[in-house]
N, CA and C atoms of all chains as a GROMACS GRO file, in nm:
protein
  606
    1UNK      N    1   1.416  10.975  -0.094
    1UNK     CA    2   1.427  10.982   0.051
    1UNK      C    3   1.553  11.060   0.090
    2UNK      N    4   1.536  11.140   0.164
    2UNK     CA    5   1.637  11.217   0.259
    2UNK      C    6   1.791  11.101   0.320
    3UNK      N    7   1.885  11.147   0.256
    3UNK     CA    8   2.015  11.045   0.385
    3UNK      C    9   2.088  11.114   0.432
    4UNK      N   10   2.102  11.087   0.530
    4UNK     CA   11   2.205  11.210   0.615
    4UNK      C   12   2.374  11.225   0.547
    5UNK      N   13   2.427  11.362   0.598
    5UNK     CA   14   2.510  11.321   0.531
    5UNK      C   15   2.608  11.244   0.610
    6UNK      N   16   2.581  11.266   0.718
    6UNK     CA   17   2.653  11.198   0.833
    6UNK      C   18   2.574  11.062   0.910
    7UNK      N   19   2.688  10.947   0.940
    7UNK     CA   20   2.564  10.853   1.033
    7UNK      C   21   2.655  10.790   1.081
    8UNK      N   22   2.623  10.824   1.267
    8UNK     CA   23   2.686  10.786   1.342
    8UNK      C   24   2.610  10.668   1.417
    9UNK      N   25   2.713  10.567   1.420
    9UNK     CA   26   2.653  10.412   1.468
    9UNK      C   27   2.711  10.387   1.622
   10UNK      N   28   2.632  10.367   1.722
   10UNK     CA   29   2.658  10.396   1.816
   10UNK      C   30   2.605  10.207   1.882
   11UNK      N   31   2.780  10.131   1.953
   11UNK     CA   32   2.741  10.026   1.915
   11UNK      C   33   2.649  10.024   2.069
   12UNK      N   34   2.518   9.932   2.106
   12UNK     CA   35   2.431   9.879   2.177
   12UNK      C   36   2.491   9.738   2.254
   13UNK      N   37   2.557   9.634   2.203
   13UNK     CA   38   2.574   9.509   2.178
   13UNK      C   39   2.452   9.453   2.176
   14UNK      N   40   2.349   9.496   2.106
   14UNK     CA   41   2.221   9.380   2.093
   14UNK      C   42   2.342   9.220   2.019
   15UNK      N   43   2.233   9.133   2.083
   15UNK     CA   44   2.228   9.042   2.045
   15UNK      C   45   2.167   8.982   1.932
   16UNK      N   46   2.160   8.865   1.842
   16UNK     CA   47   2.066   8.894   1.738
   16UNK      C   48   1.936   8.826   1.767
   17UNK      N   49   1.941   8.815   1.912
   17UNK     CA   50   1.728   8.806   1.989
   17UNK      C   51   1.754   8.922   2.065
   18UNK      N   52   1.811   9.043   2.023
   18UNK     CA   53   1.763   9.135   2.083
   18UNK      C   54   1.825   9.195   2.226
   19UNK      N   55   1.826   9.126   2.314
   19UNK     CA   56   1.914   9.144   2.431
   19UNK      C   57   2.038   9.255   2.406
   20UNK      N   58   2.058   9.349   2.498
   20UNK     CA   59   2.161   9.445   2.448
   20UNK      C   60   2.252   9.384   2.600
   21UNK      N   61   2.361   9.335   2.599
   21UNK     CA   62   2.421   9.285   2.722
   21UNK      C   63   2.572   9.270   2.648
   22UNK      N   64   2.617   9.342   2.538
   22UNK     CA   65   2.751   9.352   2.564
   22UNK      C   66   2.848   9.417   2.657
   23UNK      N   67   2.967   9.483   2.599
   23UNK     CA   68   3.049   9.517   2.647
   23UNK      C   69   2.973   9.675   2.681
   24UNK      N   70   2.992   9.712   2.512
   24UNK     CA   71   2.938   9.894   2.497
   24UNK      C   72   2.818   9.918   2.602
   25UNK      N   73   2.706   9.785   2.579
   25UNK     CA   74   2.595   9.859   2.675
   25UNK      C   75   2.631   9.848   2.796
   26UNK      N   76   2.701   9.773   2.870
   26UNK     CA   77   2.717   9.715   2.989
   26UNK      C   78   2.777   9.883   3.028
   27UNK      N   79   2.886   9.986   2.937
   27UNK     CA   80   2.912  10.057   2.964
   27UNK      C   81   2.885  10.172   2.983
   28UNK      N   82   2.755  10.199   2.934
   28UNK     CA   83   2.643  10.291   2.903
   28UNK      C   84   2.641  10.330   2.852
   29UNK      N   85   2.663  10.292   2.678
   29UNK     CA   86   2.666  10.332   2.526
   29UNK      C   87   2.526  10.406   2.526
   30UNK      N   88   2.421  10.309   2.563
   30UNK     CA   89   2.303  10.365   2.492
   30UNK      C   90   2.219  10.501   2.603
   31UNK      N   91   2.314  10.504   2.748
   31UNK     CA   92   2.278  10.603   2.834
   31UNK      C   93   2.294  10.744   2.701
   32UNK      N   94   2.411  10.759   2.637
   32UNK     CA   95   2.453  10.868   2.564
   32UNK      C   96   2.351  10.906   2.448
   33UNK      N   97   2.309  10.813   2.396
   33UNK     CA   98   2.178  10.838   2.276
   33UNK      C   99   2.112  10.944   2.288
   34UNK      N  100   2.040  10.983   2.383
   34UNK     CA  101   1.938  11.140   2.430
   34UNK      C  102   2.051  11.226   2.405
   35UNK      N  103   2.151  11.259   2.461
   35UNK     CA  104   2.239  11.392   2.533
   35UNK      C  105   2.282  11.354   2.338
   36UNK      N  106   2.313  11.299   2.251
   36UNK     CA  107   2.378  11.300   2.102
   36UNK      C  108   2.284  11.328   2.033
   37UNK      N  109   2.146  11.290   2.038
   37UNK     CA  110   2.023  11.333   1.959
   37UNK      C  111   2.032  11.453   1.986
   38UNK      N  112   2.020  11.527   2.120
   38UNK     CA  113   1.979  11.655   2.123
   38UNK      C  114   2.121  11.750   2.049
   39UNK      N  115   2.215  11.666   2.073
   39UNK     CA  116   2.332  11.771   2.062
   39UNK      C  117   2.316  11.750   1.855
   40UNK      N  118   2.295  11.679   1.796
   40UNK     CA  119   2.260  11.688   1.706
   40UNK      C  120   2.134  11.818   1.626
   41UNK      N  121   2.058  11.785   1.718
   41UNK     CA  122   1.957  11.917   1.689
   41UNK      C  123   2.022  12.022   1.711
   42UNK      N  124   2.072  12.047   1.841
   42UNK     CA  125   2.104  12.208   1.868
   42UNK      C  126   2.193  12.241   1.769
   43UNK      N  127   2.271  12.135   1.700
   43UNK     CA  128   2.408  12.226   1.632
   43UNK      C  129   2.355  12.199   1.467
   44UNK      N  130   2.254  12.134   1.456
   44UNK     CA  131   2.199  12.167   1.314
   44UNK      C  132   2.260  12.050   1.234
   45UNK      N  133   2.319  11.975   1.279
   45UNK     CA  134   2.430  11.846   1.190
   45UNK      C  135   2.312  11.801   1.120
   46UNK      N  136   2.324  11.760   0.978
   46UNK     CA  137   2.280  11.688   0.880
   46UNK      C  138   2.305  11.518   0.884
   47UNK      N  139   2.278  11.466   1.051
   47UNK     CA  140   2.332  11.355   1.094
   47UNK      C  141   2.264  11.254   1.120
   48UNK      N  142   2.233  11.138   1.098
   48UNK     CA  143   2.164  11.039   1.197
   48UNK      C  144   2.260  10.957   1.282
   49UNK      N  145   2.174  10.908   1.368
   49UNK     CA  146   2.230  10.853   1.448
   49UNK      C  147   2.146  10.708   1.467
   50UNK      N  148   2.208  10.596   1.449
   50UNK     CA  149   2.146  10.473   1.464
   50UNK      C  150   2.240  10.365   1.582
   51UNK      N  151   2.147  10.280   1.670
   51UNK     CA  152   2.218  10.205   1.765
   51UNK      C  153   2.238  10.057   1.649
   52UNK      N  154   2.346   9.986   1.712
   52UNK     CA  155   2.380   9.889   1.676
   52UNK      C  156   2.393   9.730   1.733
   53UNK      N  157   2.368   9.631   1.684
   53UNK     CA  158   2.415   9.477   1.775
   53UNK      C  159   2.587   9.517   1.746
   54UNK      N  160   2.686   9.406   1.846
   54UNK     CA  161   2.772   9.442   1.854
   54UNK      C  162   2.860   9.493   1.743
   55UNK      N  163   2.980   9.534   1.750
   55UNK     CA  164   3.050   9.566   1.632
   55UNK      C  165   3.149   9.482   1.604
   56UNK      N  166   3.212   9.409   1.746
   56UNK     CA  167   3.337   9.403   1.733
   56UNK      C  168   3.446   9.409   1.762
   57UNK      N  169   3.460   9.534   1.853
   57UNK     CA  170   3.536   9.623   1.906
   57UNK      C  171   3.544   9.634   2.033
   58UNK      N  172   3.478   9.526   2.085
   58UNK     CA  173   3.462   9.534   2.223
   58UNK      C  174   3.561   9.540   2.348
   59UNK      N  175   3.699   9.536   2.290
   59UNK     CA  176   3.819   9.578   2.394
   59UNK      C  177   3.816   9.785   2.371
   60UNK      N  178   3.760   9.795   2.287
   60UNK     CA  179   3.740   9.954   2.293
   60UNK      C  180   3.630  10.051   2.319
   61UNK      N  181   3.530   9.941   2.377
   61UNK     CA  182   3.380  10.032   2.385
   61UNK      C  183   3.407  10.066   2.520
   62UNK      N  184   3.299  10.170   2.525
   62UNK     CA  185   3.157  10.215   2.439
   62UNK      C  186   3.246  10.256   2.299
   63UNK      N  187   3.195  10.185   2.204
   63UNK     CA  188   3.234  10.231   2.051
   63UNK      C  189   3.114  10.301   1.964
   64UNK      N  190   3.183  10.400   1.891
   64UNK     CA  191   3.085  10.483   1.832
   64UNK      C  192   3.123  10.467   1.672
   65UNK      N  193   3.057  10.475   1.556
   65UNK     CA  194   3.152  10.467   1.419
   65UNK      C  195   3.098  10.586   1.326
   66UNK      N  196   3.162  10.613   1.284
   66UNK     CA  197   3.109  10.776   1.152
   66UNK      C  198   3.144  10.738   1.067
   67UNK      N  199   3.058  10.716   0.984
   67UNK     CA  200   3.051  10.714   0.810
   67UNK      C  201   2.955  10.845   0.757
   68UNK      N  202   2.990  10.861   0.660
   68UNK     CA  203   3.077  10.806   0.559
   68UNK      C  204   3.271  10.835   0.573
   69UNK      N  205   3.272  10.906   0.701
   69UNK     CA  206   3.459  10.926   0.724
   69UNK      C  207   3.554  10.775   0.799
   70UNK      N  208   3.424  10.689   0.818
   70UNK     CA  209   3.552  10.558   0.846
   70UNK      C  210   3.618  10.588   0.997
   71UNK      N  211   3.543  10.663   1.054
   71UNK     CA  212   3.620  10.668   1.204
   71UNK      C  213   3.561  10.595   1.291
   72UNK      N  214   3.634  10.537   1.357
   72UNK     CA  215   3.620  10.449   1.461
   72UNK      C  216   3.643  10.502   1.622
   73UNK      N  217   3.551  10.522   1.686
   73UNK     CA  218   3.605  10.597   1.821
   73UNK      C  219   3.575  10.494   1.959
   74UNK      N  220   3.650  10.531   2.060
   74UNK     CA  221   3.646  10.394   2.159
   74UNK      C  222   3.633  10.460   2.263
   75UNK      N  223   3.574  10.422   2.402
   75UNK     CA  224   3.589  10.465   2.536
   75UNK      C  225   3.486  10.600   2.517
   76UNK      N  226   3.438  10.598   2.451
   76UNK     CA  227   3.303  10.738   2.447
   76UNK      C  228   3.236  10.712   2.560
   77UNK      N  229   3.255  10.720   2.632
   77UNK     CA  230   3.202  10.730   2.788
   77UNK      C  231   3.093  10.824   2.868
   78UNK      N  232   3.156  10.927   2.829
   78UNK     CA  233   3.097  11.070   2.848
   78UNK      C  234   3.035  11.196   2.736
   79UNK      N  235   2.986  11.292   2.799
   79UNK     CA  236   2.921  11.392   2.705
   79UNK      C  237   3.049  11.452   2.672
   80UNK      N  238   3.108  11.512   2.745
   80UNK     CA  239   3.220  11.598   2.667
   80UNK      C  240   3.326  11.501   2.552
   81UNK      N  241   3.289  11.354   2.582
   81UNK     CA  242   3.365  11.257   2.437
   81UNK      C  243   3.266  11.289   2.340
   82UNK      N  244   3.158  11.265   2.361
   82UNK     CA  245   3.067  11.311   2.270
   82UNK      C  246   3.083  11.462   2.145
   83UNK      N  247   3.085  11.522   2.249
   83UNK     CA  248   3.120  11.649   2.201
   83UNK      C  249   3.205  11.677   2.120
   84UNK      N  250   3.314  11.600   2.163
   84UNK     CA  251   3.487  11.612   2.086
   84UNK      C  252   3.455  11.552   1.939
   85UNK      N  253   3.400  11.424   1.970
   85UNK     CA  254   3.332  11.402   1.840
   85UNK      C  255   3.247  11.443   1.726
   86UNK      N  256   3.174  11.506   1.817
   86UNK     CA  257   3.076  11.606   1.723
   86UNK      C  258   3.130  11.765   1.684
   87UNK      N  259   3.197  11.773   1.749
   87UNK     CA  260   3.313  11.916   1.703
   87UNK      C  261   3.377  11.886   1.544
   88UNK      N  262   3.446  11.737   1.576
   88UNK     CA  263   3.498  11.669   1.442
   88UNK      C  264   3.438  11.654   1.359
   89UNK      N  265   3.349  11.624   1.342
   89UNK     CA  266   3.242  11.570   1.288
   89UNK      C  267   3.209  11.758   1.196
   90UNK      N  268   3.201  11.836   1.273
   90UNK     CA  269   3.152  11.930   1.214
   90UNK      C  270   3.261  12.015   1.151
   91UNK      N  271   3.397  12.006   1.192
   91UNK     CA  272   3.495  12.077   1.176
   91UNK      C  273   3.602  11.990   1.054
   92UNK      N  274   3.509  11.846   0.972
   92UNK     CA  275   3.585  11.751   0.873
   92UNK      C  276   3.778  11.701   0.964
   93UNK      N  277   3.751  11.690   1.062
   93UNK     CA  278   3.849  11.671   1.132
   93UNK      C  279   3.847  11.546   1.218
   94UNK      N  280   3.961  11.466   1.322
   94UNK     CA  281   3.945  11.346   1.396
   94UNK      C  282   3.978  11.429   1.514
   95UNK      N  283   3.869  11.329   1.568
   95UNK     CA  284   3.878  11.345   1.739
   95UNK      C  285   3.978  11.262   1.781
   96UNK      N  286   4.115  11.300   1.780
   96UNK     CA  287   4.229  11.196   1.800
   96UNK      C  288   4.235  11.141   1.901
   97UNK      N  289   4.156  11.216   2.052
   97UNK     CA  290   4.198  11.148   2.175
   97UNK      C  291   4.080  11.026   2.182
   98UNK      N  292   4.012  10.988   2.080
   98UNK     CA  293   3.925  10.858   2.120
   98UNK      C  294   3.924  10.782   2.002
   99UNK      N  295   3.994  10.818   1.929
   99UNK     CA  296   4.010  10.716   1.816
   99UNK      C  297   4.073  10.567   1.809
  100UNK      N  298   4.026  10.550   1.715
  100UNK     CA  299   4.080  10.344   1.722
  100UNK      C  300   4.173  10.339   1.650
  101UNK      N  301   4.270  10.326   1.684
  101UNK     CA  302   4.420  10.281   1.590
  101UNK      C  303   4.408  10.156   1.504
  102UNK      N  304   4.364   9.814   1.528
  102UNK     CA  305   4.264   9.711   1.521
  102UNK      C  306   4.211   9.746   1.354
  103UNK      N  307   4.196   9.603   1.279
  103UNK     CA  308   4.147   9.614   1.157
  103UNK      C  309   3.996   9.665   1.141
  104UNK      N  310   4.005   9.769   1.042
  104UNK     CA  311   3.865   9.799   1.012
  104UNK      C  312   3.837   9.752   0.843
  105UNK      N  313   3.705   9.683   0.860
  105UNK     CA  314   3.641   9.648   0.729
  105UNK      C  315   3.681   9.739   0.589
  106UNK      N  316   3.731   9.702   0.491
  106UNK     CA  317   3.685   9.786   0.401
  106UNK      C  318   3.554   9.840   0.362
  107UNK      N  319   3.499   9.755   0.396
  107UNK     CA  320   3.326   9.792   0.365
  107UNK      C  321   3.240   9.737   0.461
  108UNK      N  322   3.153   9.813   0.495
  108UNK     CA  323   3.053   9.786   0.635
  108UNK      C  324   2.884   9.784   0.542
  109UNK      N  325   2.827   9.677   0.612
  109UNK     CA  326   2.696   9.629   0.574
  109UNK      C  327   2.613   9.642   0.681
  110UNK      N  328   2.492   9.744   0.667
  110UNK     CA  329   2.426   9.796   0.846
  110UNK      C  330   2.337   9.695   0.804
  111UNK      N  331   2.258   9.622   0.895
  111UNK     CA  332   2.087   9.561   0.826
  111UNK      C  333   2.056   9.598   0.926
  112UNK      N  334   1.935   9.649   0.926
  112UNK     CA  335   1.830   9.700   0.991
  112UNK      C  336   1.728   9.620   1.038
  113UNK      N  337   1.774   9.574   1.180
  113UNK     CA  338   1.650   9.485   1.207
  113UNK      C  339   1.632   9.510   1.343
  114UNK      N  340   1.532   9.663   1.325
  114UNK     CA  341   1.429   9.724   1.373
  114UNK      C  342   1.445   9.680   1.532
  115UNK      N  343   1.598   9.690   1.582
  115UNK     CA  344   1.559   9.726   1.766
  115UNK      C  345   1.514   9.805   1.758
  116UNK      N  346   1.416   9.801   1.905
  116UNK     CA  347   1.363   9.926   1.966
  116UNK      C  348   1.496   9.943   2.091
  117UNK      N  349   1.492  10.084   2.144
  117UNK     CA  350   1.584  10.084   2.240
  117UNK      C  351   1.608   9.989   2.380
  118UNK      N  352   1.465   9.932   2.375
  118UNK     CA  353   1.484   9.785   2.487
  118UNK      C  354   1.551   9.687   2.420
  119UNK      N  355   1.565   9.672   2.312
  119UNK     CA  356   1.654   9.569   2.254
  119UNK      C  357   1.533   9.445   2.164
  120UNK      N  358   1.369   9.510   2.198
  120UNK     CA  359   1.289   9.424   2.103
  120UNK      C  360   1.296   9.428   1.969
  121UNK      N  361   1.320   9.331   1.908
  121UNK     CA  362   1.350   9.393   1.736
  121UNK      C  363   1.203   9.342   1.702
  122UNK      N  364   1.123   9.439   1.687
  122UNK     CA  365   0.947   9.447   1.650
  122UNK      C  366   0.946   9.527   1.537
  123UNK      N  367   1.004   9.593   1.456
  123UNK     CA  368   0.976   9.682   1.337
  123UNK      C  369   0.970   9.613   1.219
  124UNK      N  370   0.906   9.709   1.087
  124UNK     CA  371   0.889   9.671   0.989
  124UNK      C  372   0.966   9.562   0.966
  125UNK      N  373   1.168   9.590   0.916
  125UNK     CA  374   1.207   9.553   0.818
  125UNK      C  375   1.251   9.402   0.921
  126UNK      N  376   1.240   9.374   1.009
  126UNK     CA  377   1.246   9.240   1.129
  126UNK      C  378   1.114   9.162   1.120
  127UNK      N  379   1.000   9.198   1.102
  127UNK     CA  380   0.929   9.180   1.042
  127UNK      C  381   0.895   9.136   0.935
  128UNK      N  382   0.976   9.173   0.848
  128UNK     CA  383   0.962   9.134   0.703
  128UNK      C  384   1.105   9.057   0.641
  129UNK      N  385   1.175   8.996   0.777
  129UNK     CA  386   1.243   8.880   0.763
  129UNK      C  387   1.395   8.908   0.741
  130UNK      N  388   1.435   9.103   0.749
  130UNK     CA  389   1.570   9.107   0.738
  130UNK      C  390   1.696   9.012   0.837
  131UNK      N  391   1.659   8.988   0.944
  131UNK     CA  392   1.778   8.900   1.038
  131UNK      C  393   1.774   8.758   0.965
  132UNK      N  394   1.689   8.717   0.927
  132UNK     CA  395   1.672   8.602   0.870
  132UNK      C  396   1.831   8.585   0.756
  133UNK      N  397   1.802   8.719   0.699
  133UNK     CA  398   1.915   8.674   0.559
  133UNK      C  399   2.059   8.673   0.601
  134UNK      N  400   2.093   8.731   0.746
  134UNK     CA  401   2.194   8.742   0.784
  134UNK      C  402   2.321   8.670   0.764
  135UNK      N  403   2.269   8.498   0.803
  135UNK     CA  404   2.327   8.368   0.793
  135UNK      C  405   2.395   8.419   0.651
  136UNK      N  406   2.281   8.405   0.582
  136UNK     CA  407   2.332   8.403   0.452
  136UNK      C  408   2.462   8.482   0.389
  137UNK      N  409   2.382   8.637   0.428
  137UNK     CA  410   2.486   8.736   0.374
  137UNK      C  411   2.618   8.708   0.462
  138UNK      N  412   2.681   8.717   0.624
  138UNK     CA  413   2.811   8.609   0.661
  138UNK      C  414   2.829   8.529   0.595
  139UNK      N  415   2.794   8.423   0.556
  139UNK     CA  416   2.840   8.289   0.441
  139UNK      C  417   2.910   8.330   0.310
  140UNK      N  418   2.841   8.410   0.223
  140UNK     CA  419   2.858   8.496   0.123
  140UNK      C  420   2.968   8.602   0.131
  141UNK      N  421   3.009   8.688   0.236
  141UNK     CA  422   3.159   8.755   0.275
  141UNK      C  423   3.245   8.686   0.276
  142UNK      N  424   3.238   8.513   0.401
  142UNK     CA  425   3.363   8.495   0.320
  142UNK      C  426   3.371   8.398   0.208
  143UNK      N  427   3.272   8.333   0.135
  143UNK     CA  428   3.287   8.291   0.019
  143UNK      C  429   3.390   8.379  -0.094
  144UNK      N  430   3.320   8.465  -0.069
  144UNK     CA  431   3.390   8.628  -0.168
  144UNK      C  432   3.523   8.642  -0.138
  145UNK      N  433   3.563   8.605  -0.019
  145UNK     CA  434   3.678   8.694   0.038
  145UNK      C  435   3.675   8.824   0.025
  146UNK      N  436   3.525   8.879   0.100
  146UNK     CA  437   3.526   9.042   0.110
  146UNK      C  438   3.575   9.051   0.208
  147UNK      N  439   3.666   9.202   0.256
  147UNK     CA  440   3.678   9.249   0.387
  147UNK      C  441   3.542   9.370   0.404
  148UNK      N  442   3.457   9.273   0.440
  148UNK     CA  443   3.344   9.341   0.440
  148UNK      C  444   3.305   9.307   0.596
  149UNK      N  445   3.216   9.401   0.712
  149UNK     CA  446   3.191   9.311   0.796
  149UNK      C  447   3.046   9.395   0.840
  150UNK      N  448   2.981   9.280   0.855
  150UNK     CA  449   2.831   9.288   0.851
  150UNK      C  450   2.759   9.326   1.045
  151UNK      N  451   2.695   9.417   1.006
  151UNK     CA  452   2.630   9.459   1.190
  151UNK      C  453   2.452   9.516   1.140
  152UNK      N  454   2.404   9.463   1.213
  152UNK     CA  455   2.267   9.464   1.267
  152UNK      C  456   2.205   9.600   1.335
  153UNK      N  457   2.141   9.671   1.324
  153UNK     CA  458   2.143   9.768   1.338
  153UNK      C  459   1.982   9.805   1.455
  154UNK      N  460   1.938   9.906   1.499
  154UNK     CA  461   1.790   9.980   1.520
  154UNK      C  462   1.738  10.017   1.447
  155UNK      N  463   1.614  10.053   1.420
  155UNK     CA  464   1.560  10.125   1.315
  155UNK      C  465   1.619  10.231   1.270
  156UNK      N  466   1.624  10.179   1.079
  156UNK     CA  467   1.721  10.323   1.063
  156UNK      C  468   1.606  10.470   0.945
  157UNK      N  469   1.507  10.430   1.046
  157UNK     CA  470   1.395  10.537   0.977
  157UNK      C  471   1.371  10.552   0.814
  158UNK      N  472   1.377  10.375   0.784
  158UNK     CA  473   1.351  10.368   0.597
  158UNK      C  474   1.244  10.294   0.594
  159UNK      N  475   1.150  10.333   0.691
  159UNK     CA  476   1.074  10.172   0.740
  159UNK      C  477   0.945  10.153   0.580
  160UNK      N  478   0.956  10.231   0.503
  160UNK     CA  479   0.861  10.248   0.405
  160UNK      C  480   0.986  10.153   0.269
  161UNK      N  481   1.077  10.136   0.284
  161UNK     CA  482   1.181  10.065   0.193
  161UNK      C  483   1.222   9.946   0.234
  162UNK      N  484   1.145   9.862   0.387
  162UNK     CA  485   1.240   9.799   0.436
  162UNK      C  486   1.184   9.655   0.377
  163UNK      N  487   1.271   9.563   0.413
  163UNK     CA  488   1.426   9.522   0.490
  163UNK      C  489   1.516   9.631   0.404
  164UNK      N  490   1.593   9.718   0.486
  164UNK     CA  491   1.674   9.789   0.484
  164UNK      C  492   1.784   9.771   0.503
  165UNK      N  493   1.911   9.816   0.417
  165UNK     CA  494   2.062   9.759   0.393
  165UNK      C  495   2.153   9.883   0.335
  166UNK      N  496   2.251   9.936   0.452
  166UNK     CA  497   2.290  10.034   0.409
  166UNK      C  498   2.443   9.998   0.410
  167UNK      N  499   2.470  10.050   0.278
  167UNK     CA  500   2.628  10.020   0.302
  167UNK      C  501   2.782  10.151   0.274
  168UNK      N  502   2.852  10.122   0.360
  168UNK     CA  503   2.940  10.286   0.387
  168UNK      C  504   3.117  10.170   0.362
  169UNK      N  505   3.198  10.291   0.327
  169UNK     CA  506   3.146  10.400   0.325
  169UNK      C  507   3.070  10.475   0.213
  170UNK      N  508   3.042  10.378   0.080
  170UNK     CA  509   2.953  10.433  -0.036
  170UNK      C  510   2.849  10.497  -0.015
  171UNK      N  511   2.794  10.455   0.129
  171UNK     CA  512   2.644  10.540   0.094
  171UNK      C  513   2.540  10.517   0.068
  172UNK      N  514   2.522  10.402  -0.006
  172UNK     CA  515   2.421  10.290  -0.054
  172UNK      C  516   2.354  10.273   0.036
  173UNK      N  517   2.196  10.315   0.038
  173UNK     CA  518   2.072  10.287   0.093
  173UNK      C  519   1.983  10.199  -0.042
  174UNK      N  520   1.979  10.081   0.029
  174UNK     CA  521   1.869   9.968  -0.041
  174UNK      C  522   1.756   9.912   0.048
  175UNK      N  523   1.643   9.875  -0.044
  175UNK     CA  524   1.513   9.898   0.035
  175UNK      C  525   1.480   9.746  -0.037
  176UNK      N  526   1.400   9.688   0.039
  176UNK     CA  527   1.346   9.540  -0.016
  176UNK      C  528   1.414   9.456  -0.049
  177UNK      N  529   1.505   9.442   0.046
  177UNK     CA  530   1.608   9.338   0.024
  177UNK      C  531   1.532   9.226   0.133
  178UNK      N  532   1.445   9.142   0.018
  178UNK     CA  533   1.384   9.063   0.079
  178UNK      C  534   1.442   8.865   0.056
  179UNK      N  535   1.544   8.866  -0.022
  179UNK     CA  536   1.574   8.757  -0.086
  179UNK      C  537   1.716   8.724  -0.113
  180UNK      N  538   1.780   8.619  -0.115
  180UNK     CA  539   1.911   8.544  -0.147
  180UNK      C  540   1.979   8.616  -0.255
  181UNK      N  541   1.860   8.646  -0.419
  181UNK     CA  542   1.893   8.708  -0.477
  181UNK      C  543   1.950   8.858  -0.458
  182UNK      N  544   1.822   8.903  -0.403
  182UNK     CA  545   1.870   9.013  -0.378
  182UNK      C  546   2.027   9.105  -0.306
  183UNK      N  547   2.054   8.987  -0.211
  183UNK     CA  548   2.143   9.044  -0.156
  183UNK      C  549   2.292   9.023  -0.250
  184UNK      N  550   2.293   8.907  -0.312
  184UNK     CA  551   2.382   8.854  -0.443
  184UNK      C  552   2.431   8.993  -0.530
  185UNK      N  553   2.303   9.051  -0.549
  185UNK     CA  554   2.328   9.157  -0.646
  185UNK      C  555   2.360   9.278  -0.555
  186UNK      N  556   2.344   9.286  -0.445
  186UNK     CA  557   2.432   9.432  -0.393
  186UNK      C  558   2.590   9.363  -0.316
  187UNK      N  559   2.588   9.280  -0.323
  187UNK     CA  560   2.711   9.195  -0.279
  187UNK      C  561   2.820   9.225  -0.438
  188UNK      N  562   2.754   9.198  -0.494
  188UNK     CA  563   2.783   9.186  -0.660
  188UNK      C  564   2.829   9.355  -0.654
  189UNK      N  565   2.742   9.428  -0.682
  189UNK     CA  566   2.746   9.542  -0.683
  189UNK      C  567   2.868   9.604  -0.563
  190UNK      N  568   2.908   9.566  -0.494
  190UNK     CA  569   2.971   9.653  -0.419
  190UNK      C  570   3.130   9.595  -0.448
  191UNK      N  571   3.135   9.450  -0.478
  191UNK     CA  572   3.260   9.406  -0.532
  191UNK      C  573   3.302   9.451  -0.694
  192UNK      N  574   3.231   9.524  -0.764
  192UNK     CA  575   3.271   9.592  -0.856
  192UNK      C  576   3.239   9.689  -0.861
  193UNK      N  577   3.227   9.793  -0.727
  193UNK     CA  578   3.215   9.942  -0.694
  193UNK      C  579   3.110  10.004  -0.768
  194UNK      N  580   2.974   9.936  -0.812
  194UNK     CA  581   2.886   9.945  -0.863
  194UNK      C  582   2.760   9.970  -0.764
  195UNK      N  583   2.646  10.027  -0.843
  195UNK     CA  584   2.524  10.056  -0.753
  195UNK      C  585   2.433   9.911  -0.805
  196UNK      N  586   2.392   9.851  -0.713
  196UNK     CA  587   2.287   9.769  -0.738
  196UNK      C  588   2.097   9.843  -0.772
  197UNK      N  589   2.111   9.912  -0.881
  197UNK     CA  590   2.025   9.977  -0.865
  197UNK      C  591   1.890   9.882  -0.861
  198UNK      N  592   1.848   9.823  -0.882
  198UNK     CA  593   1.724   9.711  -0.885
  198UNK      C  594   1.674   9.726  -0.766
  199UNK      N  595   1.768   9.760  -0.657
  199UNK     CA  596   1.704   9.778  -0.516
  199UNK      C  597   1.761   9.926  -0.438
  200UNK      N  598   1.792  10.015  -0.513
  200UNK     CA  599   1.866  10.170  -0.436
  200UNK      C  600   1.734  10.222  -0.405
  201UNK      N  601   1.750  10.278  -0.250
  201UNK     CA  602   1.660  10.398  -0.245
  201UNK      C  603   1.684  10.532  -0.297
  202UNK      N  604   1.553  10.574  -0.371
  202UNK     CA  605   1.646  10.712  -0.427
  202UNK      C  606   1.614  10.837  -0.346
   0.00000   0.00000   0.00000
């Protein structure tokens, strides 16, 4: 089977019956899913992208996470955070202005 | 903010409404959850375990991916099973008995 080489976890706050009513969704984590899929296609990334029940992190969402690089990003709010991320992402670099300390 | 040394995705098949109806939810992955939490900190892993959407292995599932190694496992249907990639990841080993290849 195919694995990406990239996989970005984009947290939802599902619950574990399902309900997405955390912090991240409350913030419109999962509004961003379409506008990251597509931006994934257009730029060719070897990426998946999967939603998540919470992470955790919820004084920093909308939280996003990239593995296999271990980054943790917070306040992804918008497309152009998006972007910054996916620049990184493509450029083996951190998107420093949304990262989790 | 502390991040896991090691992250454990399980895949239990939200849909983007937050219904978890897919294969590997289906075939009882949230179920082992309890378990596998109990088992982190028995271990004293800094491991920390999140629930995931479908992560498109639905032909391998209950599905269990773990980063930042990389480790995609398929039919992780059992106590045992998860023992041995628990096992496997505390001695930086592949649990191959259950790797997707």
């Amino acid at each position: 089977m195919d694995k990406p080489s990239c996989h970005i976890f984009v947290c939802a706050s599902f619950r574990s019956d399902g309900d997405a009513k955390g912090v991240c969704h409350k913030k419109g984590s999962t509004d961003l899913l379409p506008y990251i899929e597509n931006e994934i296609l257009d730029r060719g990334m070897n990426a998946q992208i999967t939603s998540t029940g919470c992470m955790k992190a919820c004084d920093y969402g909308p939280v996003m996470v990239i593995y296999p690089q271990g980054h943790w990003y917070g306040k992804v709010e918008s497309e152009t955070a998006v972007d910054e991320i996916l620049d990184a992402i493509e450029n083996e670099a951190v998107a420093e202005n949304f990262l989790i300390q």
